[in-house]
C-alpha angles and dihedrals in degrees: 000000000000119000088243099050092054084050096046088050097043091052091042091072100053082042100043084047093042086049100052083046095051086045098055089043098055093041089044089051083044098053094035094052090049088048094048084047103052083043087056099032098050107029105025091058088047089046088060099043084053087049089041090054097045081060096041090058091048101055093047076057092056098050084046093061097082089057096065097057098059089276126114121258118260099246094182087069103039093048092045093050087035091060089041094052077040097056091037092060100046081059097043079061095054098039094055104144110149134063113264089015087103094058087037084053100042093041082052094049091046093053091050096047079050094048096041091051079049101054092043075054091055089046106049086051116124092188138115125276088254092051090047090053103053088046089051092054101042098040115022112025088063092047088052085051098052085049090054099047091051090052092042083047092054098049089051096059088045092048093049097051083050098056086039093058086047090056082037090060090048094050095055094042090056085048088050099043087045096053095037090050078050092061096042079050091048097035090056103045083054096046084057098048087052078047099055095032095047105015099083088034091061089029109045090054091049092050093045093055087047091060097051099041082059093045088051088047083056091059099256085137082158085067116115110205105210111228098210091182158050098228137094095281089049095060089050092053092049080043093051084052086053102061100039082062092055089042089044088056081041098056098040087053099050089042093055089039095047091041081057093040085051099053102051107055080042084060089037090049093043091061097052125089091223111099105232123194112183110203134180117225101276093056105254107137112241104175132015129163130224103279096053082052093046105042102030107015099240116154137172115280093030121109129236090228092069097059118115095228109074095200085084098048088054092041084059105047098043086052090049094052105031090041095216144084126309109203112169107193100181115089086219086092090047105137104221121222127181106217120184086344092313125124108235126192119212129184122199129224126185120202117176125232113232136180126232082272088054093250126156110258095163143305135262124217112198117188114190127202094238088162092114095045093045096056088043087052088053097048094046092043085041088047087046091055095051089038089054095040096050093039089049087064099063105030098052078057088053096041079054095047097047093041087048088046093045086054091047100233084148111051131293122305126212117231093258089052093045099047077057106048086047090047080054100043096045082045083044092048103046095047098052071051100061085040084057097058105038086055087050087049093052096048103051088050090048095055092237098109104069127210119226111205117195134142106294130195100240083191100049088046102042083043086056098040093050094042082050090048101036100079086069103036087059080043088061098032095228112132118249105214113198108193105176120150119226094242095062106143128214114272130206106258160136105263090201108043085031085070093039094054083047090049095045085051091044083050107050096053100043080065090051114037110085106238108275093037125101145247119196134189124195140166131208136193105238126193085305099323127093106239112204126184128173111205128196121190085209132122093305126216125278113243093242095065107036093090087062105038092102086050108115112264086359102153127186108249116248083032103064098100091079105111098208085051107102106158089239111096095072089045095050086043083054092049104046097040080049087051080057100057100253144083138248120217133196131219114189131166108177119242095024100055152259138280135192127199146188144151144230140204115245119243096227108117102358117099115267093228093056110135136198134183 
């Protein structure tokens, strides 16, 4: 037997049941309302021509009355009650339903045909009043009796079978509601027997099937779900083993598939010098080569919680909230490592795992063996020291010489000798410039260069920078665009760098902006920070070098033949908003412009003598 079928059975028995109900009480309320009608129809109609006529043969007493007292009768009233009692009998005759009501009728119209021939009688009288009276008494007043008792007699029986129909509907509606409670009783005895038949017989299979579907969800694929019968739900459950024989393949397949896979990038991360730590995104580590084992004793299962440095904790966690990349690019967070009695340098690196929603599946940590590059980095920072400070001897004697010789102090100088004195200075001049700011540079990696951090005017800093600036800017015709709020609060910072970072901005983008085209500088007040962006509308910078463009003498190519273009002034912006512990991003598309971007702390509430390197 089909599903459908035992539903269809065990809903046939409430309707069938609902259906004969419906049934009785249509036909109840049917045969009630036509028996209301005929009782209202037959003797109620006969109950008012009765009353009609009492009143009929009073008020022809009362136009009687006259005549007993030596007056004439009044005629207009008795004809006019005579032809109603009249009309009202003739429809009594016709009217005639219940049993006795026809004698009733016939003695009432006998004793009105006696008392009419009565009254003409009383009327036709020449008597005196006296005479008129007795004979009124004696003669017509009985007669008028015998009228009123018929009528009276007619409107009882009229009254009593309509009381009797009354108690007749009632009858039949307690019938009906006894026999109608008798069905509910019956349809829902049946209902529970088709409950309790086919009930367990549509329910136990459905359970059964719900049990095994959540063990399979468990991952019991080597679960056989019984079909114990023919119908739909037997076919689901052969359809449910189907498929845990296709998941179970599948299974077998993709284990076999992901063990090889395995196997293979732990091969291809074991050979690497890199140290890799695979973990998932509560920071239990799932996956790390050899080297990660051998240098800095993280295994599978362990957390990276637990590690004794804490730079990989935080790496963790910033790529886990922030769900990119974390590159750190100065050697400051190197992790150092002593192999075979030699001192290492690693420097971590954290990239999230995400899925094709862009949800965290895990985290990768990658430290690489930067040892070599950062030994090449201090000699060439420390070759670049010496270089500058011998350099800075030498040059600061020629800068003097071709400024003493400009002024002719030492005598006159012809044009040719003076074009040549001014090429030397402004060569002079721009190298002493380039000195200047790889010492600062220096400097400022080394730690020597300290950065003071007090509450600082961003108003009174960004106003001297751009009057410094502005001269140029007019030479060059490009607009200089100063957008600062009123409720700028003061920030912690270094006054000094604070305006060369401004001017090296104000700079950049002065080379690179076409004449009639704008360079703008605002500051915001951001969730307790100061944010401040300077925003050319120049060239732009192509994608692929925008990750280098804070790189020492790193030029764009294609820009590169400006003189005063030494590649130094991003890089010296990067180094002193890092001294202040942030970070300076950069937004290009080429062709529209470029914007640079940083943040500061607010002053409000920190000590105006705080330091940091």
């Amino acid at each position: 037997m089909s599903l459908k079928t035992k539903l269809i059975l065990a809903s046939c028995g409430p309707l069938l049941i609902l259906l004969v109900v419906g049934l009785i009480s249509i036909r109840t309320i049917t045969q009630s309302s036509k028996a209301l009608e005929r009782i209202f129809r037959e003797n109620y109609d006969s109950v008012a021509a009765g009353l009609a006529m009492k009143q009929a043969i009073l008020e022809i007493e009362r136009g009687v009355e006259p005549l007993l007292y030596e007056s004439s009768a009044d005629k207009t009233i008795i004809d006019s009650a005579v032809l109603r009692f009249s009309q009202r009998l003739k429809f009594l005759k016709g009217n005639v339903t219940l049993p006795g009501e026809h004698e009733l009728t016939n003695r009432l119209a006998e004793s009105w045909k006696t008392y009419t021939s009565e009254l003409e009688t009383l009327v036709q009288m020449q008597e005196s009043g006296s005479a008129r009276r007795d004979f009124y008494r004696a003669r017509l007043l009985p007669q008028s009796d015998a009228v009123l008792d018929a009528a009276q007699q007619i409107i009882d029986i009229n009254l009593n079978n309509i009381i009797s129909g009354d108690g007749q509907v009632r009858q039949h509606a307690t019938e009906t509601n006894r026999d109608v409670i008798v069905l509910v009783l019956a349809g829902t005895v049946l209902a529970l027997i088709f409950v309790i038949i086919i009930g367990p017989s549509i329910l136990r299979p459905i359970s059964y099937l719900t049990r095994s579907v959540k063990e399979i969800q468990q991952g019991n694929l080597d679960l056989v779900v019984k079909a114990r019968s023919g119908d739909e739900i037997g076919q689901l459950a052969s359809a449910f083993n189907d498929m845990t024989t296709s998941l179970r393949e599948f299974r077998r397949t993709n284990r076999a598939r992901l063990i090889r896979t395995q196997k293979a990038t732990l091969s291809a991360l074991n050979s690497l010098s890199d140290a890799i730590i695979i973990c998932n995104p509560e920071g239990a580590i799932e996956l790390s080569n050899d080297t990660a084992e051998r240098l800095f004793a993280l295994k599978a299962g362990m957390t990276i919680q637990s590690v004794e440095n804490v730079r990989m904790g935080e790496l963790f966690e910033r790529a886990r909230h922030e769900m990119r990349p974390i590159r750190l690019t100065t050697y400051d967070w190197a992790i150092q490592v002593f192999r075979d009695g030699e001192e290492h340098f690693f420097l971590p690196e954290a990239v999230p795992i995400m899925d094709e929603e862009r949800r965290l599946t895990g985290v990768m940590l990658i430290l690489s063996d930067v040892t070599r590059l950062r030994k090449l980095d201090e000699v060439k920072s420390g070759l670049i020291s010496i270089v500058s400070h011998e350099l800075k001897t030498p040059l600061t004697s020629i800068r003097l010489a071709a400024h003493a010789l400009l002024n002719e102090k030492l005598g006159p100088l012809n044009s040719k000798q003076a074009e040549l004195v001014i090429a030397a200075r402004d060569d002079s001049d721009r190298l002493y410039r380039i000195i200047e700011n790889l010492l600062d540079i220096g400097r400022l990696e080394s730690g020597r260069s300290t950065v003071e951090l007090v509450p600082v005017s961003p108003e009174q800093v960004l106003l001297n920078v751009v009057e410094d600036m502005r001269p140029s800017y007019v030479d060059r015709g490009v607009s200089l665009v100063l957008d600062l709020p009123g409720d700028i609060p003061q920030v912690l910072a270094d006054r000094l760098r604070l305006e060369i970072v401004f001017a090296n901005l104000l700079s950049n983008g002065l080379k690179f902006t076409p004449p009639g085209g704008e360079v703008k500088i605002s500051a915001r007040l951001n969730n307790g920070t100061v944010l401040f962006s300077v925003e050319d509308t120049g060239s732009g910078i192509p994608k692929e070098s925008l990750p280098h463009i804070f790189e020492k003498f790193f030029r764009v190519p294609g820009r590169g033949g400006q003189p005063s273009n030494t590649g130094l002034g991003l890089a010296i912006v990067k180094e002193i908003i890092e001294a202040h512990g942030s970070r300076v991003e950069v937004a290009s598309t080429p062709g529209e412009g470029t914007k640079f971007s940083f943040t500061l702390a607010a002053a409000g509430g920190v000590s105006s003598d705080m330091k940091a390197s």
